[in-house]
C-alpha positions in Angstrom: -7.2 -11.4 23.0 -7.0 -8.2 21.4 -7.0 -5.2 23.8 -7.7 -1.5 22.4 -6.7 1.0 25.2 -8.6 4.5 24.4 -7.8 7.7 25.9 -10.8 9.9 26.7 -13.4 8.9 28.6 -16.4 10.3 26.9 -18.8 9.6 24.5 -17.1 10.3 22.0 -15.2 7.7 23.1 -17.5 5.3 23.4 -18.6 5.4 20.0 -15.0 4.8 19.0 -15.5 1.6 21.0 -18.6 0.6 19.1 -16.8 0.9 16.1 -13.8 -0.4 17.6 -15.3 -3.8 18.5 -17.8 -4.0 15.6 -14.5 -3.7 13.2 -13.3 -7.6 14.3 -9.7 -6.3 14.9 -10.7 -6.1 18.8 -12.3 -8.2 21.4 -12.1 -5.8 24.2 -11.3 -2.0 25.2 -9.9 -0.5 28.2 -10.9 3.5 29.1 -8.1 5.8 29.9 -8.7 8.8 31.2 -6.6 11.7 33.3 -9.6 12.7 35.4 -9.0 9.0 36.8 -9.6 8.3 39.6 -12.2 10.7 40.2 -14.0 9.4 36.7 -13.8 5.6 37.1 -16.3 4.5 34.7 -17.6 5.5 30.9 -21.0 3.8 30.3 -21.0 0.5 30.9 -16.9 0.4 30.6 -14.6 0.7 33.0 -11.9 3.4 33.5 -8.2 1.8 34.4 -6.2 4.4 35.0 -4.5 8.0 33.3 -2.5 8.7 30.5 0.9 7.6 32.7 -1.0 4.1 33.3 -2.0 3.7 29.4 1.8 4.4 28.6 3.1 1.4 31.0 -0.2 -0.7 30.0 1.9 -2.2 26.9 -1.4 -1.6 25.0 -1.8 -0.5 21.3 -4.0 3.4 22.0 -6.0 5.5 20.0 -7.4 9.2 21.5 -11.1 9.9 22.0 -10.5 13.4 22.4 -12.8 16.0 20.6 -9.9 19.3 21.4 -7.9 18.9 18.2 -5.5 20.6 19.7 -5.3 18.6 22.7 -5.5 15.3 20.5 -2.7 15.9 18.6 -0.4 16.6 21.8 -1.4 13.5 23.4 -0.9 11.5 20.8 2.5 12.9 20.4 3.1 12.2 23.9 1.8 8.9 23.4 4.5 8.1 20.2 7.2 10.2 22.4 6.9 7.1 24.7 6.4 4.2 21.9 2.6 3.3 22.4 1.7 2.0 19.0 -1.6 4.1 17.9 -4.1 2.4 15.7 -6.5 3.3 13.4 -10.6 2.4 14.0 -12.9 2.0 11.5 -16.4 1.4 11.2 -17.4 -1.5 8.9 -20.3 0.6 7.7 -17.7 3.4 6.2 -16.7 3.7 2.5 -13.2 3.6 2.1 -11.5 3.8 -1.2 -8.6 1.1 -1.7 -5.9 3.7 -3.4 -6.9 5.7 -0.3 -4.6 6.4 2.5 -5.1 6.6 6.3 -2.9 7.2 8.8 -2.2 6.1 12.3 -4.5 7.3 15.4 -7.4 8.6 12.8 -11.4 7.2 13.4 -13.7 6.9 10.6 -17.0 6.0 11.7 -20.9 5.1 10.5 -21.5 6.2 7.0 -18.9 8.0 6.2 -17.0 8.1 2.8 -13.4 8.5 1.8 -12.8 8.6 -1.9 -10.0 7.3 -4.2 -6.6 9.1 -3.9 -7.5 10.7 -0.8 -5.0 11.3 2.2 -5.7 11.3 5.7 -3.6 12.2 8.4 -3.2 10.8 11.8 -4.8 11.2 14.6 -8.1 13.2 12.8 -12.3 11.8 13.1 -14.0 11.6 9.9 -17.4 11.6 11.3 -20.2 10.0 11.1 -21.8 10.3 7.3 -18.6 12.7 6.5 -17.9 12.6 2.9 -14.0 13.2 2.0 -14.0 13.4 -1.9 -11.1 12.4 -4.2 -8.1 13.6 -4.0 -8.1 15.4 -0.5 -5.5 15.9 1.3 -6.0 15.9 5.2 -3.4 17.1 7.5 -3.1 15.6 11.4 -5.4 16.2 13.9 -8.5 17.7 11.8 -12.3 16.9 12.5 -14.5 16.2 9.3 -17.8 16.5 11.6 -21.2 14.1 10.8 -22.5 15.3 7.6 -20.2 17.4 6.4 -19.0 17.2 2.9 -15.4 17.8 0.9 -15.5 18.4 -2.5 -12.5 17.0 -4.6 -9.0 18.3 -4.2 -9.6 20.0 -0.9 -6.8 20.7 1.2 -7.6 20.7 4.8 -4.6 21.9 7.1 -3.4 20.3 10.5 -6.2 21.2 13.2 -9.0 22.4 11.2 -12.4 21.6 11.7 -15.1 21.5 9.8 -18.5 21.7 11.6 -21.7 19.6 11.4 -23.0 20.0 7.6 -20.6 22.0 6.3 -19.7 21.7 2.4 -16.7 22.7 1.2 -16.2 23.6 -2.5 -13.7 21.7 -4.7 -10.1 23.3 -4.7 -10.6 24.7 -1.8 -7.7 25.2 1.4 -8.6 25.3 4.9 -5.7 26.4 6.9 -4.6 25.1 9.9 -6.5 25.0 13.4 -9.1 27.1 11.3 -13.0 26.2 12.5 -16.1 26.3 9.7 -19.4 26.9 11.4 -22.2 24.3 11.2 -23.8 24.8 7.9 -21.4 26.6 6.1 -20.8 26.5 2.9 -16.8 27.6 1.9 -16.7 28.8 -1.5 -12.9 30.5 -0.8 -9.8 29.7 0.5 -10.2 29.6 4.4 -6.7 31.3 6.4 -4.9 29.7 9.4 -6.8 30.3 12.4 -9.6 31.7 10.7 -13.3 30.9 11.9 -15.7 31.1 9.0 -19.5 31.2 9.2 -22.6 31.2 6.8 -24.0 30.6 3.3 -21.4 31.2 2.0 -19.2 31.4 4.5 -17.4 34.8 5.9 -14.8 35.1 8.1 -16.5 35.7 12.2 -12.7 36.2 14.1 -9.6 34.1 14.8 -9.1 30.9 16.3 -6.1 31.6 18.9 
């Protein structure tokens, strides 16, 4: 039997074990989750332990956690000690066949990832997200539901783009930068940078 081990307790989560077991590549998933064991459940799944257990489970992992930041270094720890991250995606997502995804990264419901595009590991294209041709993702973003890349975007390590967002073709996104629901980018977006508005204009930095 195929066992996913996935940690992050929430529900983000458990929509990456919907798509998880509605992909066919896995029969079961087990919850890991470092507020164990004070949090010993998620939904109708169980939780079986913290990171330290998922390590010694001998499982293949992916993290369901929204904190790009905090994704990225847990998945690092994760690969520091040789758990083999996967990839989940929804069968109801778009995916172009001269496309490229890398290890740790969710694409769920609807969304679409278009021919030469590049996706880093351990990032969520979300749920009707639209990455266009020729983007280039960088580790740990968040593409959120809705939001839409034109072609040749550049989206740096980090980033994320917020619910509904459209960026512009062309366009760079530095890293751990956040666009505001809604936005619509129509420049070059800095590192750190938090952009809001139609079209969008820079708010403050990001850390």
């Amino acid at each position: 039997m195929n066992r996913l081990a996935i940690l992050g307790a929430s529900g983000h989560g458990r929509v990456i074990a919907d798509a998880a077991l509605l992909s066919g590549d896995w029969q079961e998933v087990v919850f890991f989750d470092d507020a164990y064991p004070r949090l010993q459940s998620n939904g109708t799944y169980l939780v079986a332990g913290d990171t330290n257990a998922l390590i010694n489970s001998g499982l293949s992992a992916i993290v369901a956690i929204g904190d790009n930041r905090i994704r990225l270094d847990k998945a690092l720890l994760l690969q520091q000690h040789r758990v083999h991250l996967v990839s989940v995606i929804h069968p109801a997502a778009i995916i172009a066949k001269d496309s490229h995804i890398n290890c740790g990264t969710v694409v769920f419901a609807g969304a679409v990832i278009n021919s030469g595009a590049v996706v880093g590991s351990s990032c969520i294209i979300n749920s009707r997200a639209v990455v266009e041709h020729d983007c280039l993702i960088g580790d740990a973003v968040h593409i959120s539901p809705g939001a839409n890349l034109g072609g040749g975007c550049q989206i740096d390590v980090g980033a994320w783009i917020g619910i509904g967002a459209a960026v512009r073709h062309g366009i760079k996104i530095g890293c751990f930068s956040i666009v505001g629901t809604g936005a619509a980018v129509v420049h070059d977006v800095t590192a750190h940078e938090v952009v809001v508005g139609v079209p969008a204009r820079p708010l403050k930095k990001n850390g």
